[in-house]
C-alpha positions as CSV (number, residue, x, y, z in Angstrom):
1,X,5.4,-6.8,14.6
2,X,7.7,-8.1,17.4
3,X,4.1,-9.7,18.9
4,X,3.9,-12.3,15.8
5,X,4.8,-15.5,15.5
6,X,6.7,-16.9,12.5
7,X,3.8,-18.6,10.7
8,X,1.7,-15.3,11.2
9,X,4.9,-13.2,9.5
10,X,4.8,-15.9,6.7
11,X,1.3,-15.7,5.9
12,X,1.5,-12.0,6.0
13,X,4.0,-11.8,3.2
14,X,2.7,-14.5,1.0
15,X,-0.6,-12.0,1.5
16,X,1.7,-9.4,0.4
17,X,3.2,-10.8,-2.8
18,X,-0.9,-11.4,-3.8
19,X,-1.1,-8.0,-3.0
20,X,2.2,-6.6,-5.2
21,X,0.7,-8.9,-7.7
22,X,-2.6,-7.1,-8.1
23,X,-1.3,-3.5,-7.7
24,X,1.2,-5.1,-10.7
25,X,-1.9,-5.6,-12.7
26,X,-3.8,-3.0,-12.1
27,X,-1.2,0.2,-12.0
28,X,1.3,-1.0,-14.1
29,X,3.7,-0.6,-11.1
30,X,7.3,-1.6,-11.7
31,X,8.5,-0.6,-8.0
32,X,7.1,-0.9,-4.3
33,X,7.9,0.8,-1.1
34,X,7.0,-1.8,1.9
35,X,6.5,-0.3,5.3
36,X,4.7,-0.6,9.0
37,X,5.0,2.1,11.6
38,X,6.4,0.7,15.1
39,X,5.9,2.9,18.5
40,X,3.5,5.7,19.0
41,X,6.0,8.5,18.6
42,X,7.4,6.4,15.1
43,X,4.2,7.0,13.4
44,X,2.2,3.9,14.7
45,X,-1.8,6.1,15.8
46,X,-3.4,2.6,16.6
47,X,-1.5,-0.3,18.5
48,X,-1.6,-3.1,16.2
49,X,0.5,-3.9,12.8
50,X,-0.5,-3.0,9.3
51,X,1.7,-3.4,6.3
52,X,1.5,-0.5,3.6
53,X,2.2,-2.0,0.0
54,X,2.7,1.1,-2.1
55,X,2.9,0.4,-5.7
56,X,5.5,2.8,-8.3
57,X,5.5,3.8,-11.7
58,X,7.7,5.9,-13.5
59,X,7.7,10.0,-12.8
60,X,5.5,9.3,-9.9
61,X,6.3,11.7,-7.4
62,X,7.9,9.2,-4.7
63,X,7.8,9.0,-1.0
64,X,10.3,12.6,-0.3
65,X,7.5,13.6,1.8
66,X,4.3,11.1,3.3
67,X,1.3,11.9,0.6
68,X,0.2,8.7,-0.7
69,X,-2.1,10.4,-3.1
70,X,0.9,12.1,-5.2
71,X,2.7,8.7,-6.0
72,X,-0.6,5.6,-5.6
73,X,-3.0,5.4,-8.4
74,X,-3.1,8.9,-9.7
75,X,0.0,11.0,-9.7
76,X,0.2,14.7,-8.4
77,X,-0.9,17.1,-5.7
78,X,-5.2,16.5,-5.5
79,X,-7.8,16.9,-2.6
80,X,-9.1,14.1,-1.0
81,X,-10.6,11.3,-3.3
82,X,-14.2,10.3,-2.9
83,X,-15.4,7.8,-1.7
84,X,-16.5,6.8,-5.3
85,X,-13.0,7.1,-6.9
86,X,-11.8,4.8,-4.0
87,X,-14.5,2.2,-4.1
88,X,-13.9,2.0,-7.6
89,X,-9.8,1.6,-7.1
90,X,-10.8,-1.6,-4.4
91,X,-12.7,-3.1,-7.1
92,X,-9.7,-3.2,-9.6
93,X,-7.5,-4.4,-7.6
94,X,-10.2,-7.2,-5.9
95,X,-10.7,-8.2,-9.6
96,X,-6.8,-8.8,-10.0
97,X,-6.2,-10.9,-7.3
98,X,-5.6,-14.2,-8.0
């Protein structure tokens, strides 16, 4: 993040608030937990910046412990979704962009 200049940080936070926006729509969110992982030994596998929008609704399970899949779209404790359930998430939330 430090590597960005100020008309990159701006354009990726109006990208963001699009972003919150459509997860709004489509989850029924009322909360979001913002984050990016700086430093290899911080979390950060591959060296360049990403920003995690994570959207939350009542009773979800929240972020005590790193499992996206027990607080995102579907609450609870799951395997791994398929690559069906996910396609079909992207599409909502491409359809609620505006």
């Amino acid at each position: 993040m430090e590597e960005l200049t100020e008309e990159e940080l701006i354009d990726i936070f109006a990208l963001a608030a699009l972003v919150r926006d459509a997860l709004r729509k489509s989850f029924g969110a009322e909360g979001f937990n913002y984050a990016w992982n700086e430093g290899e030994k911080y979390g950060q596998s591959v060296p360049h910046f990403h920003l995690h929008i994570v959207p939350r609704t009542p009773g979800d399970e929240g972020i005590s412990e790193y499992e996206p899949r027990k607080f995102l779209y579907r609450p609870g404790s799951r395997e791994l979704s398929s690559e069906a359930e996910l396609s079909a998430i992207a599409k909502q939330i491409r359809q609620n962009i505006s």
